[in-house]
C-alpha positions as CSV (number, residue, x, y, z in Angstrom):
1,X,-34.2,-85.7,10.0
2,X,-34.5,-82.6,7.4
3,X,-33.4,-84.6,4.2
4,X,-36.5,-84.9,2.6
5,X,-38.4,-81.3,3.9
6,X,-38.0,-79.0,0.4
7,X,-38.3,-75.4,1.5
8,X,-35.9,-75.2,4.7
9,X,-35.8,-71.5,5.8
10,X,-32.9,-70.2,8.2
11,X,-36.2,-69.5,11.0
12,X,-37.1,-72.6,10.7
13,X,-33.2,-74.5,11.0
14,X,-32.7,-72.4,13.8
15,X,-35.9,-72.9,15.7
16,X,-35.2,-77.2,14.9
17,X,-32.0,-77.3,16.7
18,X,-33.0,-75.3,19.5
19,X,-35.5,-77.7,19.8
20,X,-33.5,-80.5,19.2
21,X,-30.7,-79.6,21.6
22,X,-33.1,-79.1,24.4
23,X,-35.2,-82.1,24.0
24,X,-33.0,-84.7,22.7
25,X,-29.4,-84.0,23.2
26,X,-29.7,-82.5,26.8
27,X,-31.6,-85.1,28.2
28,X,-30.2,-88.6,26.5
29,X,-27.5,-90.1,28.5
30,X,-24.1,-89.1,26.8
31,X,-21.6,-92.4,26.5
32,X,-18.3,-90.8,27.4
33,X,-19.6,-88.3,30.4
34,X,-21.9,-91.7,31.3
35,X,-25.3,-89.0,32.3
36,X,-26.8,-86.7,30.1
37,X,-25.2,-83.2,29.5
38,X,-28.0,-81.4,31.3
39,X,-27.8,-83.5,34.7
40,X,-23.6,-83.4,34.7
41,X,-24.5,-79.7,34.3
42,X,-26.6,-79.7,37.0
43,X,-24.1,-81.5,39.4
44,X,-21.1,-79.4,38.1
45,X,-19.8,-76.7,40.4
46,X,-20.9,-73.1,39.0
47,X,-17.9,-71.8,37.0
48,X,-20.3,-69.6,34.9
49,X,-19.8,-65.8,34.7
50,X,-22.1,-62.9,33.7
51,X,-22.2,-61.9,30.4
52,X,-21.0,-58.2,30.0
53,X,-24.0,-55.9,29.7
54,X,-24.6,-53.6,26.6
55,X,-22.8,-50.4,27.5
56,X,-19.7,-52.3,29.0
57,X,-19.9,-53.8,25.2
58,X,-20.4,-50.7,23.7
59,X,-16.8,-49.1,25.4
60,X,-15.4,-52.3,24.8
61,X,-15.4,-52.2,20.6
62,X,-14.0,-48.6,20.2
63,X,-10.8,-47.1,18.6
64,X,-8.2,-45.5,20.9
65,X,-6.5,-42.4,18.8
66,X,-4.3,-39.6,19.4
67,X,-4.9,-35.9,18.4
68,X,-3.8,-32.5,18.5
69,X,-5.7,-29.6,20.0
70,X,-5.8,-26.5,18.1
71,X,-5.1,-24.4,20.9
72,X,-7.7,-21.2,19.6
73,X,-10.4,-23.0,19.9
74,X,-9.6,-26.1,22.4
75,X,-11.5,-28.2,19.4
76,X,-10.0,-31.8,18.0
77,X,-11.5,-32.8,14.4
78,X,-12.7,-36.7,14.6
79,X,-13.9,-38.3,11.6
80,X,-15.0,-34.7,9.5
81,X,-16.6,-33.5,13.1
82,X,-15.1,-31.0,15.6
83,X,-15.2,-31.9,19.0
84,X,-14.6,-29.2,22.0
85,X,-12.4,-30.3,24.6
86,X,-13.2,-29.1,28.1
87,X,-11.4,-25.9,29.3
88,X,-10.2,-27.4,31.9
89,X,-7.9,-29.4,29.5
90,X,-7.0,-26.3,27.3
91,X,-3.7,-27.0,28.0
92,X,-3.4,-30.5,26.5
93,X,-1.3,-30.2,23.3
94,X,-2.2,-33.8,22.4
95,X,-5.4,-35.5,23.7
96,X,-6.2,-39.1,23.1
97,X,-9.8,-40.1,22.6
98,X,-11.8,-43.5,22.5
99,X,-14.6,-43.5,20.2
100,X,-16.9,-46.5,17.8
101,X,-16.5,-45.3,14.5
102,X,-20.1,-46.0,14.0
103,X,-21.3,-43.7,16.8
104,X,-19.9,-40.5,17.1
105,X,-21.9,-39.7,20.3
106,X,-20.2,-41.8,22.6
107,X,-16.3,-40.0,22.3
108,X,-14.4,-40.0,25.3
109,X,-11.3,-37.7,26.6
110,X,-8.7,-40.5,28.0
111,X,-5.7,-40.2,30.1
112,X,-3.0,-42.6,28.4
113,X,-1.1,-43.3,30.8
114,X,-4.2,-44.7,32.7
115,X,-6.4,-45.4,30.6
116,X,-8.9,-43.6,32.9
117,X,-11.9,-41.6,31.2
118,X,-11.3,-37.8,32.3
119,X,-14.4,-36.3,30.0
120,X,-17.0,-37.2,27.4
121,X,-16.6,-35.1,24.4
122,X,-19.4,-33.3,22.2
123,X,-19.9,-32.4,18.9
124,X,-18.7,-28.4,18.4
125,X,-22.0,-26.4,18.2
126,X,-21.8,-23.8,15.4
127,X,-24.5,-21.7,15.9
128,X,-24.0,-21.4,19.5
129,X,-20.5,-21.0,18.7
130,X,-21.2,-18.7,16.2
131,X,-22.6,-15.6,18.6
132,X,-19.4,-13.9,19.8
133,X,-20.0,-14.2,23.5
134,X,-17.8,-16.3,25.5
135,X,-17.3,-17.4,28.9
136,X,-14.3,-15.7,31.0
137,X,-11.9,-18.7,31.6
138,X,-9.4,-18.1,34.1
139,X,-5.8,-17.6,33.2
140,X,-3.6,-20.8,32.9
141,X,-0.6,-20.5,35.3
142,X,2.1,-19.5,32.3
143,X,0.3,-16.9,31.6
144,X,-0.2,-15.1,35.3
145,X,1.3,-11.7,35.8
146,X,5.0,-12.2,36.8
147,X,5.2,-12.2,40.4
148,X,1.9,-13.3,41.4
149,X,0.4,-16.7,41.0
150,X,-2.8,-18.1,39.6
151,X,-4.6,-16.9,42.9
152,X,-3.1,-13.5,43.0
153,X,-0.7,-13.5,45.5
154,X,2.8,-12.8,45.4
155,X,4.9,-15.6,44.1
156,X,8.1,-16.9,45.6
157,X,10.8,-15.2,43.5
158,X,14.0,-17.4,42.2
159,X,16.7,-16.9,44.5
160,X,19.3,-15.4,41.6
161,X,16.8,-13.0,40.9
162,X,16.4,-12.4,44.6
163,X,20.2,-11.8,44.6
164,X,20.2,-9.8,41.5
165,X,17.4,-7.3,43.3
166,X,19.3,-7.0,46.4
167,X,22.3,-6.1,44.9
168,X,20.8,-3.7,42.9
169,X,18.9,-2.1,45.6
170,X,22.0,-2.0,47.9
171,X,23.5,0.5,45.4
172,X,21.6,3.0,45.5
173,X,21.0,4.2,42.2
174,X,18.2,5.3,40.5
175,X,15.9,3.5,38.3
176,X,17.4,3.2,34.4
177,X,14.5,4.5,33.0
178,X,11.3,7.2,34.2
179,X,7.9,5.4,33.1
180,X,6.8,7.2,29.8
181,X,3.0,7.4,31.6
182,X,3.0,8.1,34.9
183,X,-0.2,7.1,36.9
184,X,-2.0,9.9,38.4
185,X,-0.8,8.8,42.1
186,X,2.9,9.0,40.4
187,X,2.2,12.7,39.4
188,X,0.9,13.9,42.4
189,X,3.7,13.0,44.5
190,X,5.9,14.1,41.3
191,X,4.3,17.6,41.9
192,X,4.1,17.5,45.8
193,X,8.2,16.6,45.8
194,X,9.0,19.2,42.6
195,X,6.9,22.5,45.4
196,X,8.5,21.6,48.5
């Protein structure tokens, strides 16, 4: 039908065989289906499903990638950019991230075992970054006072060391060593013993 028109444009060949596939192939009676395609369409049971919408898309074209924190900042670079991983996962040593490499705002913090999305990730902010103050982050659980846990409270001790401290303490003996700066409570009974 378009042998003879000179100046075919890609508009124009798509707009002709949408037209043609709607009006003449959809409607004229097919010989091997014996109907046309649009009324065996009609009469077929539904087996169509949704198409996915944009943002389900979106996460579905994007790189999965493993990298290491750098533990003094809790920052990850990504393609020339630092990205600031929440506090909360400070104590990740390696983090794995999905991202499109053509859009660096949609980078996600993933569990890989999962797959699950834990946090979305954002660009490091210099100048914010840049004026000293800090928010107080609590102390991870390695790094609690001995004997205490994360909430304070004493902490269940290992029962060699248990074992260890009761024999000790069953001997008698003084301390190995007198502390080099006594609190002030410490000197006042010191004095109150060395008068009476």
């Amino acid at each position: 039908m378009l042998g003879k028109v000179r100046e075919l444009t890609l508009d124009f060949l798509n707009q002709a065989t949408q037209a043609w596939v709607e009006i003449e192939y959809n409607r004229r009676v097919h010989r091997e289906i014996g109907c046309s395609p649009a009324t065996r369409f009609a009469a077929a049971p539904d087996v169509l499903r949704e198409s996915p919408s944009s943002d389900a898309l979106r996460a579905a074209f994007r790189r999965e990638v493993k990298r290491r924190q750098r533990q003094s900042d809790g920052t990850i670079p990504l393609d020339g950019v630092r990205f600031e991983i929440p506090s909360r996962y400070r104590h990740f040593r390696d983090v794995v991230v999905r991202y499109p490499r053509w859009d660096l705002s949609l980078v996600d913090l993933v569990d890989p075992r999962e797959g699950t999305i834990l946090a979305r990730l954002f660009p490091l902010d210099r100048a914010a970054n840049a004026d000293g103050r800090r928010a107080v982050l609590p102390p991870r659980p390695e790094e609690t006072a001995s004997g205490t846990d994360a909430s304070g409270s004493p902490a269940e001790l290992p029962p060699l060391l248990k074992q260890i401290l009761a024999e000790y303490s069953a001997t008698g003996l003084p301390p190995a060593y007198l502390p080099k700066n006594p609190s002030a409570k410490q000197a006042e009974q010191a004095e109150q013993g060395g008068e009476a």
